[in-house]
TITILUM-453502 format. One record per residue: x, y, z of N, C-alpha, C in turn; residue in one letter. Coordinates in steps of 0.2 Angstrom, whole numbers, padded with zeros to 4 digits, always signed. Layout:
% residues N
XYZXYZXYZA...
***
This chain:
% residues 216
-0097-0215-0106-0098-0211-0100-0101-0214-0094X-0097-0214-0091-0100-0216-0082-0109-0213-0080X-0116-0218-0078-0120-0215-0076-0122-0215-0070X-0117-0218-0066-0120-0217-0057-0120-0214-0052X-0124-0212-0048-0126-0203-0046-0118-0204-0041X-0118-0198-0038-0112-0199-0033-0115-0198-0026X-0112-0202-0022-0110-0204-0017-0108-0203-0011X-0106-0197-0012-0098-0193-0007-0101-0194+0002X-0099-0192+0004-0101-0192+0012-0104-0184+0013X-0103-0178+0008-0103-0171+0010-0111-0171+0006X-0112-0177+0002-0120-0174-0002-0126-0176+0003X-0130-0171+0001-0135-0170+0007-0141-0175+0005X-0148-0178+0007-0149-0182+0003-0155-0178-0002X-0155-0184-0007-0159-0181-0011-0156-0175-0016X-0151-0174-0015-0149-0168-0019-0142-0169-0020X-0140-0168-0027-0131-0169-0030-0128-0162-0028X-0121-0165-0029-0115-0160-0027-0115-0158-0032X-0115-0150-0030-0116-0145-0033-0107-0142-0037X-0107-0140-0040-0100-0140-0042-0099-0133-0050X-0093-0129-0050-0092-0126-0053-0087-0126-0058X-0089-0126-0064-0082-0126-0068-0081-0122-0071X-0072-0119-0069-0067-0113-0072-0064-0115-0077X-0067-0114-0085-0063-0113-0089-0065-0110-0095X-0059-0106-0098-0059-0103-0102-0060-0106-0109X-0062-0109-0111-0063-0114-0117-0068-0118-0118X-0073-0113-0119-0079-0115-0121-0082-0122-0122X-0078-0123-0127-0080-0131-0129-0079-0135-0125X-0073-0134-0122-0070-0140-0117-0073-0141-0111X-0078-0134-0109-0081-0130-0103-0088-0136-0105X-0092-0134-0111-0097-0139-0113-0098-0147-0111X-0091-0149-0115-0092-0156-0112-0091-0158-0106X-0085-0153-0101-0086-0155-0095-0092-0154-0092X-0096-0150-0094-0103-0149-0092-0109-0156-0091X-0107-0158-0098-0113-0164-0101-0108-0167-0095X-0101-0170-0095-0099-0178-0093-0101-0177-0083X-0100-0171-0082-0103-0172-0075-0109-0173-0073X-0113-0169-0078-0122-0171-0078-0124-0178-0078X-0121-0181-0083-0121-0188-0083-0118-0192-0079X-0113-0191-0073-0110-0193-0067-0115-0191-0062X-0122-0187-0063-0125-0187-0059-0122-0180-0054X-0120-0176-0055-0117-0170-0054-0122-0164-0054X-0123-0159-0051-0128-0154-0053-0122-0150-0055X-0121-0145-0059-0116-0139-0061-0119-0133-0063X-0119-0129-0058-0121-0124-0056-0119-0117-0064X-0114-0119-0067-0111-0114-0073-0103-0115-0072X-0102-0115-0079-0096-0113-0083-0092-0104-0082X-0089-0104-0080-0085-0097-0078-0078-0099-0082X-0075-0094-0085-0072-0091-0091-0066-0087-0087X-0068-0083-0083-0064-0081-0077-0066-0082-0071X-0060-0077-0065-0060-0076-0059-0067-0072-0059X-0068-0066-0060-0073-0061-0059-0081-0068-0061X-0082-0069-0067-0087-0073-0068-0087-0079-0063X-0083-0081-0061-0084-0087-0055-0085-0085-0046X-0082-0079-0045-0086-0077-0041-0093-0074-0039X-0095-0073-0047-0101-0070-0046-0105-0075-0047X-0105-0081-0050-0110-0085-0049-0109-0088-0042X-0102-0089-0038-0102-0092-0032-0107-0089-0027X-0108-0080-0028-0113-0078-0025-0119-0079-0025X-0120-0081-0031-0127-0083-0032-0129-0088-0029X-0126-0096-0031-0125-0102-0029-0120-0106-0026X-0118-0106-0023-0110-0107-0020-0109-0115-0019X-0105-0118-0023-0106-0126-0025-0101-0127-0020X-0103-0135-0020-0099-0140-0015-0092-0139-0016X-0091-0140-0023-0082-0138-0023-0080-0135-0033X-0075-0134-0035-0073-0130-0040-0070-0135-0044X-0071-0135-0050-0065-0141-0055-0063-0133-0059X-0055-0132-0057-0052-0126-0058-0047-0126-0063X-0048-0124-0071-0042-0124-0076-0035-0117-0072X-0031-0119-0072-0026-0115-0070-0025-0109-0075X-0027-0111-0082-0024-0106-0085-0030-0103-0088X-0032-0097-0085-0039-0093-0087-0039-0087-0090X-0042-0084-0090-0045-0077-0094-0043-0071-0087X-0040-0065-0090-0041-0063-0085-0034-0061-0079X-0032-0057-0076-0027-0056-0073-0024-0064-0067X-0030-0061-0067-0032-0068-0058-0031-0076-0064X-0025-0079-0062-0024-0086-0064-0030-0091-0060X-0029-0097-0062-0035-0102-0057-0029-0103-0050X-0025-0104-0051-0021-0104-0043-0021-0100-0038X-0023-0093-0041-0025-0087-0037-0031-0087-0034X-0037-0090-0041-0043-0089-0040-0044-0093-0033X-0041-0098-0034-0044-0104-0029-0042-0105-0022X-0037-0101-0022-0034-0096-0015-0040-0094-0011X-0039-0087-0016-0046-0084-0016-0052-0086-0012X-0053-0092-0015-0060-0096-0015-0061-0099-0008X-0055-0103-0007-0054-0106-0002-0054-0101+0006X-0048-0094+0005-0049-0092+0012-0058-0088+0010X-0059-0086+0005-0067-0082+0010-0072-0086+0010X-0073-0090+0006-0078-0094+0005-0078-0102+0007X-0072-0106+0009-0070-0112+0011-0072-0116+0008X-0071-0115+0001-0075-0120-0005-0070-0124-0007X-0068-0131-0007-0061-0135-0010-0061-0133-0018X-0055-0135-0021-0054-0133-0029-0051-0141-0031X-0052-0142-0037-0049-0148-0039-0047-0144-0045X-0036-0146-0048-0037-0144-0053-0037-0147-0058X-0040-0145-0065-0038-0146-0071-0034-0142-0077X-0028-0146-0077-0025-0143-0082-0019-0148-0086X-0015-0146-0093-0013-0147-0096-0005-0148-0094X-0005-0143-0089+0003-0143-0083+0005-0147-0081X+0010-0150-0079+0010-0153-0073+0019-0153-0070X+0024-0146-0073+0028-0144-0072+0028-0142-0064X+0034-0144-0061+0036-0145-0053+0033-0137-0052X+0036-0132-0055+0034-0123-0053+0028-0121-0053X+0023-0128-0059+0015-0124-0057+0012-0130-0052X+0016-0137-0052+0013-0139-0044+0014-0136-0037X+0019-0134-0038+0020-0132-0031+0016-0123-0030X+0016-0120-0037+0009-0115-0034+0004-0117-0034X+0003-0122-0036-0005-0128-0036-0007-0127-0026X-0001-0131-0026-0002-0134-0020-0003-0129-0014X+0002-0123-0016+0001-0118-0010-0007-0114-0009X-0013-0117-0013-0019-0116-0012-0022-0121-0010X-0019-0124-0008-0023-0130-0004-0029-0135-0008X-0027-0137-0013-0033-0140-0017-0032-0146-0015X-0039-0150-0016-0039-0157-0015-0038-0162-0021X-0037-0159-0026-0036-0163-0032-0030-0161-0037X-0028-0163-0042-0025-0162-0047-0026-0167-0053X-0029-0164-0058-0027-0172-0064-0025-0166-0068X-0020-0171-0074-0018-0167-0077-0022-0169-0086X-0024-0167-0089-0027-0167-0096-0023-0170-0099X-0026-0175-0103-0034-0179-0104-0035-0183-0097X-0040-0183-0096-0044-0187-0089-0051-0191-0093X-0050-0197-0089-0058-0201-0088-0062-0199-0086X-0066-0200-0087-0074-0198-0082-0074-0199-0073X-0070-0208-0077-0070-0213-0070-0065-0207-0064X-0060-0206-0068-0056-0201-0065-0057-0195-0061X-0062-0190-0063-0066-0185-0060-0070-0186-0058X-0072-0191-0058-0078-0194-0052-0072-0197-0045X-0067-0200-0046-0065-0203-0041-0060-0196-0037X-0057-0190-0041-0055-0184-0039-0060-0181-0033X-0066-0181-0036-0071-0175-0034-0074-0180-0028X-0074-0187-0027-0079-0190-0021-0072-0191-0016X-0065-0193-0015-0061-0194-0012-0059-0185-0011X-0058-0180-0015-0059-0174-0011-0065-0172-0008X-0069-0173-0009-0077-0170-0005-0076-0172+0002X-0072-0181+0002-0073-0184+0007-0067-0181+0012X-0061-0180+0008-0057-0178+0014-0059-0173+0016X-0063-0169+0014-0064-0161+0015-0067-0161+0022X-0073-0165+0022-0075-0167+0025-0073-0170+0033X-0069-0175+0031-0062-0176+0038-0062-0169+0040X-0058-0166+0036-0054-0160+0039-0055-0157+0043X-0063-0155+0039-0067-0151+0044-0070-0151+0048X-0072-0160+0050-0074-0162+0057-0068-0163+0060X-0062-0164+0059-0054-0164+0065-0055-0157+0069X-0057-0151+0064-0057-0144+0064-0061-0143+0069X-0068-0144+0070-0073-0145+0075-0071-0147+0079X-0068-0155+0079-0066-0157+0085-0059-0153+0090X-0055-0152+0084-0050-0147+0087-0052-0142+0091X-0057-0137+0090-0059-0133+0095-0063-0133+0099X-0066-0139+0098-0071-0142+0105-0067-0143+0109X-0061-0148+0108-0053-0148+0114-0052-0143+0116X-0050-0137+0113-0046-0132+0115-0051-0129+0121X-0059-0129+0118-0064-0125+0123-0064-0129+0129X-0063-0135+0130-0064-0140+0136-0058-0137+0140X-0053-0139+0136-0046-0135+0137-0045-0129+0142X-0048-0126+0140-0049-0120+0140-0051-0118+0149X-0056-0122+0147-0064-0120+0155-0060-0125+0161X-0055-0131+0159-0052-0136+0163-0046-0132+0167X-0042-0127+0163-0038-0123+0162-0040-0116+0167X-0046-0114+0168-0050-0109+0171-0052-0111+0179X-0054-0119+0177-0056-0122+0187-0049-0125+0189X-0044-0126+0186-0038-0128+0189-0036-0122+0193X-0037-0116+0188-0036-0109+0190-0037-0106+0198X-0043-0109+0198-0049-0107+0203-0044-0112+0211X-0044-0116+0209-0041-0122+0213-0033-0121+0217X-0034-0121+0223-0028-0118+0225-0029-0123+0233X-0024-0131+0233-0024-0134+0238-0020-0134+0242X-0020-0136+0250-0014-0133+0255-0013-0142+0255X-0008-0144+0256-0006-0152+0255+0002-0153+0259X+0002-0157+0261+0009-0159+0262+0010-0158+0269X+0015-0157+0274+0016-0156+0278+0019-0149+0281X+0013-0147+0286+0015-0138+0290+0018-0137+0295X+0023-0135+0294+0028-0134+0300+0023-0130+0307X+0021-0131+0311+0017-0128+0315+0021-0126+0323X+0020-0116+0324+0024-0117+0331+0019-0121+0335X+0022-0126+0338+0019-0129+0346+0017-0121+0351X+0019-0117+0352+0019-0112+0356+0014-0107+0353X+0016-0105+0350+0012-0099+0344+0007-0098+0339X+0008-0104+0337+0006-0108+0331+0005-0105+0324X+0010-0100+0325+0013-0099+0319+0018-0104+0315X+0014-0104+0307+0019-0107+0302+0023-0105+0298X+0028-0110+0296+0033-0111+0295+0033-0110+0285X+0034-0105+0281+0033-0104+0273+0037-0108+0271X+0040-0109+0265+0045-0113+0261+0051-0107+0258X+0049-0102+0264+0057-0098+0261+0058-0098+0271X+0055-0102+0273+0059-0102+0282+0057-0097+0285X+0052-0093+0284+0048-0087+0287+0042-0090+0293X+0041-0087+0297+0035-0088+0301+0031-0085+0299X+0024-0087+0298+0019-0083+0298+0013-0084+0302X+0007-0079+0304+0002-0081+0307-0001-0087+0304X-0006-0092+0307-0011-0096+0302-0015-0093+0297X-0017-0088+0299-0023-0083+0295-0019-0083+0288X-0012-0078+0288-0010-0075+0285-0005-0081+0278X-0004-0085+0284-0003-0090+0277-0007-0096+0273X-0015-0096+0279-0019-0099+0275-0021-0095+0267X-0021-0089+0269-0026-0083+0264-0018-0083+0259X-0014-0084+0259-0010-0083+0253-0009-0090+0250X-0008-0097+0253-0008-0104+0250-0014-0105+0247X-0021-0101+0248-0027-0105+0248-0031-0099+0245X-0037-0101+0240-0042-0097+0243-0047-0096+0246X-0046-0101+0253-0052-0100+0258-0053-0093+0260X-0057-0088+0262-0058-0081+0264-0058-0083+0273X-0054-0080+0274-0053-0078+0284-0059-0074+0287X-0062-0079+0291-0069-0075+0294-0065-0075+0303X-0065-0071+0306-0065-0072+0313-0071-0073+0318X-0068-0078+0324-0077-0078+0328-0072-0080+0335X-0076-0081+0338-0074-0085+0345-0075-0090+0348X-0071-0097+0347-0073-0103+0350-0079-0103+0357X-0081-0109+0359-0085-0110+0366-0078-0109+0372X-0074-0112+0371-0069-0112+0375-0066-0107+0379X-0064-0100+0373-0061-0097+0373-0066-0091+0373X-0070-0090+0372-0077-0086+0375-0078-0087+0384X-0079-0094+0385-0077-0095+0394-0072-0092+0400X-0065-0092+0393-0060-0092+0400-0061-0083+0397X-0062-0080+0391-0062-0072+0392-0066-0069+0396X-0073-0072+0395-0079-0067+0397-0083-0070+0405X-0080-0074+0406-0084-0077+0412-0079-0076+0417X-0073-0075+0417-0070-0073+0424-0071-0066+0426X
***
């Protein structure tokens, strides 16, 4: 057996990835027990079933599940790890004796980060559970980073909103000084500044235009 503590990118320091094993076979549950301890592994408990693995999940809720597919109990391991994954966001690696295309592909539709299929090395579930920790970890900083985008996005998306430029050439009367719209209308200045723009229209009265009114 392999004795080197593990590694992963998700282990916090000072303290091993915490890990859960689902299987209904006592014995087999035992030695998975020892060979992960001896990988340096904490294992939180051996669960028989769905029901018992989520109640220890409550208790202690581990880094990720090493999942026998075929359990005790109504709820298969492919169900459970469904399960696990939309409420709790725990990854599952599975173990089993299967490896039939019908039970990979309902494997897979639970989104697990592993599969060996029985018998397995030590070397092997050590390299399973540190390469799934790791990508789990990816995924879920893309995830963060995806929606740190979306929010920049978002608020870029809100002052572009805000943003409303008059640019290009205005047709201007010489006479009137009514312009000229993009459907061939004339309109006052006021009137088409306040619809192309959101400047607000304040009225006053030039020095010039104060003179020739008030002074004659």
């Amino acid at each position: 057996m392999e004795t080197s503590v593990s590694t992963t990118a998700v282990a916090r320091v000072n303290e091993p990835v915490s890990v859960l094993i689902v299987e209904d076979e006592s014995i087999i549950a035992m030695e998975m027990e020892a060979r992960l301890a001896a990988m340096g592994y904490r294992v939180i408990g051996c669960a028989a079933s769905a029901d018992a693995a989520l109640e220890m999940i409550q208790g202690d809720k581990p880094d990720i599940v090493l999942m026998d597919i075929n359990i005790q109990g109504e709820t298969d391991g492919v169900m459970l790890a469904r399960k696990i994954r939309e409420d709790e966001d725990i990854p599952s690696i599975f173990l089993t004796a299967y490896s039939d295309d019908l039970t990979i592909s309902r494997a897979v539709g639970s989104s697990p980060v592993g599969y060996l299929t029985k018998p397995f090395s030590d070397r092997e579930v050590k390299a399973a559970i540190e390469v799934g920790l790791y990508k789990e970890e990816k995924e879920k900083e893309l995830k963060r980073q995806k929606a740190e985008l979306e929010r920049a996005n978002k608020k870029l998306q809100e002052a572009l909103n805000n943003i409303k430029v008059l640019r290009g050439l205005l047709p201007i009367c010489a006479w009137c000084k009514s312009v000229r719209d993009d459907d061939g209308y004339w309109q006052e200045v006021s009137a088409y500044i306040a619809k192309n723009s959101h400047a607000e229209i304040t009225h006053s009265i030039c020095p010039s235009c104060a003179k020739g009114k008030f002074e004659n």
